[in-house]
N, C-alpha and C positions, 0 to 999 in steps of 0.2 A: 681139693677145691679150696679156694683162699677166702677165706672169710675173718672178721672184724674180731678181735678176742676184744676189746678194752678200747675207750671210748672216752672224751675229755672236752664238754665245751671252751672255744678259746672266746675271743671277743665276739660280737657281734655273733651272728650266724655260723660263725669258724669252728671246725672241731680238729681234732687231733684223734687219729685213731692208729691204735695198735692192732696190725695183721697176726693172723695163726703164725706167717713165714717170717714172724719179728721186726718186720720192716713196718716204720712207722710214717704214714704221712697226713697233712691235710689238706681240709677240705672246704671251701667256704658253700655252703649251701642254700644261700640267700633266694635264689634263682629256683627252686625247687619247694619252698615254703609258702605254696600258692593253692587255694582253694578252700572249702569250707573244715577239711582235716588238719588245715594247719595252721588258720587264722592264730587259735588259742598261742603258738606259740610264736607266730610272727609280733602279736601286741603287747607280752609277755616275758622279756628277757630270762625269767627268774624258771618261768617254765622249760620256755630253751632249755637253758642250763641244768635241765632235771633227765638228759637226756642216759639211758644204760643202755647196756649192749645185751640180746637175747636172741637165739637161737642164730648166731654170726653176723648179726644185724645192729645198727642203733634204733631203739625204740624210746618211746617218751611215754609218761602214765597213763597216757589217754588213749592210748591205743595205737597213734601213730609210729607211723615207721616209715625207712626207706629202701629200696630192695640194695643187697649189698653189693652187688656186682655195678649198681650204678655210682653208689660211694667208693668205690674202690679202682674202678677204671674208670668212670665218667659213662659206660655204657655195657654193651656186651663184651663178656669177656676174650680178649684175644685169642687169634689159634697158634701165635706163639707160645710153645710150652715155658720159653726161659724168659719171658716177657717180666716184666717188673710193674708194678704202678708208678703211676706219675707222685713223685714229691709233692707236690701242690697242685692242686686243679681248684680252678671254678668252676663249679659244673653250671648248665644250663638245662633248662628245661624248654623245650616247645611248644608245650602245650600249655605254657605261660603266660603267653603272645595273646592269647586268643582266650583265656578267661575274663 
């Protein structure tokens, strides 16, 4: 199972994340920092940026986090076994729309 060892805010919402398989991509996450879990770090750059990596995941002090199979594919994981992630994604959220 591929999950997130190492973790690095870029600008803005951007992270850079280092995979278990060494493969390193990122992620702008902007589109996903929606609702009353993640206000604090949408208004907060310095919070952002306080983001680590626990249990194959990024997480922030406050408790948030995001599931790692959507930082890492953009969604569920593929049933290509040799499937790779995407270099860069922006992910999106849905239920963004509508908050």
């Amino acid at each position: 199972m591929l999950r997130i060892k190492h973790s690095i805010a870029l600008d803005r919402f951007t992270v850079r994340l280092t995979l278990t398989s060494g493969d390193v991509v990122e992620r702008d996450l902007e589109a996903l920092l929606w609702g009353p879990v993640f206000e604090p770090l949408q208004r907060d750059p310095a919070r952002f940026r306080a983001l680590s990596v626990e249990a194959g995941t990024v997480v922030w002090p406050d408790g948030a986090d995001i599931d790692p199979d959507t930082l890492i594919w953009g969604g569920p994981v593929p049933t290509d076994p040799v499937a790779r992630p995407p270099r860069f994604l922006r992910l999106t959220s849905p239920g963004a729309a509508t908050a």
